[in-house]
C-alpha positions as CSV (number, residue, x, y, z in Angstrom):
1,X,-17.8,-33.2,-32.8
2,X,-16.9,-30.5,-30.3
3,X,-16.5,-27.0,-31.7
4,X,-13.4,-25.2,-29.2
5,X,-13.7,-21.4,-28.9
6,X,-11.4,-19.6,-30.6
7,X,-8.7,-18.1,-28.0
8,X,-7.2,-14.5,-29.2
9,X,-3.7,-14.0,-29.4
10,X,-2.3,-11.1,-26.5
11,X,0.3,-9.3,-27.4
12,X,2.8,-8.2,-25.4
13,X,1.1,-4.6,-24.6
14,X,-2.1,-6.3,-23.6
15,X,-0.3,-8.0,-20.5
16,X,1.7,-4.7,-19.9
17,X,-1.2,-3.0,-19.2
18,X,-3.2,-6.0,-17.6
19,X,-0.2,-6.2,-15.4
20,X,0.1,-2.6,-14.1
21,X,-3.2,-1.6,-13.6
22,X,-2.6,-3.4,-9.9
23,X,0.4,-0.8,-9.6
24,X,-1.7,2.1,-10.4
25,X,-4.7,1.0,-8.2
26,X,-2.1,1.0,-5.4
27,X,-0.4,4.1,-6.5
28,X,-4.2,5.9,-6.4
29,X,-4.9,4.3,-2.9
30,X,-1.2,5.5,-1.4
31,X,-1.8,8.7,-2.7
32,X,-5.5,8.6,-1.1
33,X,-3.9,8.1,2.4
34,X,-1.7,10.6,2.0
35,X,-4.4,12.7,1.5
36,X,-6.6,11.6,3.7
37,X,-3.8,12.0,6.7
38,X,-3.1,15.8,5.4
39,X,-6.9,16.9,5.6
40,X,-6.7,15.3,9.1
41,X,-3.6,17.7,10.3
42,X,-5.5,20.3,8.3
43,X,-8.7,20.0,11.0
44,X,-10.8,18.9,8.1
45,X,-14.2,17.0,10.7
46,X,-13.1,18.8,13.8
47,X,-16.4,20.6,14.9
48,X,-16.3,22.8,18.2
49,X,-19.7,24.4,18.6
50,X,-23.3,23.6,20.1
51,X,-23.8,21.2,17.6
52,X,-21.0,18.8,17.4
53,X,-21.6,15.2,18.5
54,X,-19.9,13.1,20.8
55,X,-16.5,11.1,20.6
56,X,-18.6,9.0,17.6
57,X,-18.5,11.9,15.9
58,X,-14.5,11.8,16.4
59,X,-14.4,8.1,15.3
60,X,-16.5,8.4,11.9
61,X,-14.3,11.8,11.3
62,X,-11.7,9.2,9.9
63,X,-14.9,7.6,7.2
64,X,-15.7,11.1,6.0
65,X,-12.1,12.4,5.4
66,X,-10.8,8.9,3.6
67,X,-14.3,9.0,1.7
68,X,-13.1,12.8,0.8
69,X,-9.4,12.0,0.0
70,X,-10.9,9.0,-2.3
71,X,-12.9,11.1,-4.5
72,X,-10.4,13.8,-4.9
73,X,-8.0,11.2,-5.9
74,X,-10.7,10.1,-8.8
75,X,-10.8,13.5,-10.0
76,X,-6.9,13.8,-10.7
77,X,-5.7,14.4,-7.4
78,X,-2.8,16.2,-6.6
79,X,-0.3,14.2,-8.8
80,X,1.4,12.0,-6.1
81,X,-0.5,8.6,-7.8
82,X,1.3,8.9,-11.3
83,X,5.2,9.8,-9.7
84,X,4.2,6.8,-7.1
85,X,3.4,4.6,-10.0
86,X,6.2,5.3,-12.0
87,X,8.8,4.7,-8.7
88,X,7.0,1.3,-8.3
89,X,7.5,0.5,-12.0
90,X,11.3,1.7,-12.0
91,X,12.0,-0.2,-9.1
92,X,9.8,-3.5,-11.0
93,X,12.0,-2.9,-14.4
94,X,15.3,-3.3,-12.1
């Protein structure tokens, strides 16, 4: 005799959630860009002294300001991911 594993019943909140937690993931990495792109026209990397590297230093700029923009984004940003994710989910409901 084979014993099945029971299979719990989702309820219709369960996939709501399961399904938008894509949507917010994007919403969080939009908003990251954005962020990422402002500290650039900010000068946020840009080192002018005896010390600066070479044009590497220029390349791997982009690395530390996305790395930058990522974690202010985990730490509630500056409120562009929830009105991006609540666009994307008016425009899904239409």
């Amino acid at each position: 005799m084979t014993d099945f594993l029971p299979i719990p019943a989702t309820t219709s909140t369960q996939t709501r959630q399961t399904g938008t937690k894509p949507v917010m993931t994007a919403a969080k990495q939009l908003e990251a860009g954005f962020l990422a792109e402002m500290l650039k026209s900010a000068g946020f990397g840009e080192q002018e002294n005896g010390f600066s590297g070479s044009t590497g230093e220029d390349q791997f700029a982009s690395f530390h300001r996305q790395a930058i923009a990522d974690r202010m984004v985990e730490n509630g940003g500056i409120g562009l991911a929830e009105m991006f994710y609540k666009s994307l989910m008016e425009k899904a409901n239409d």
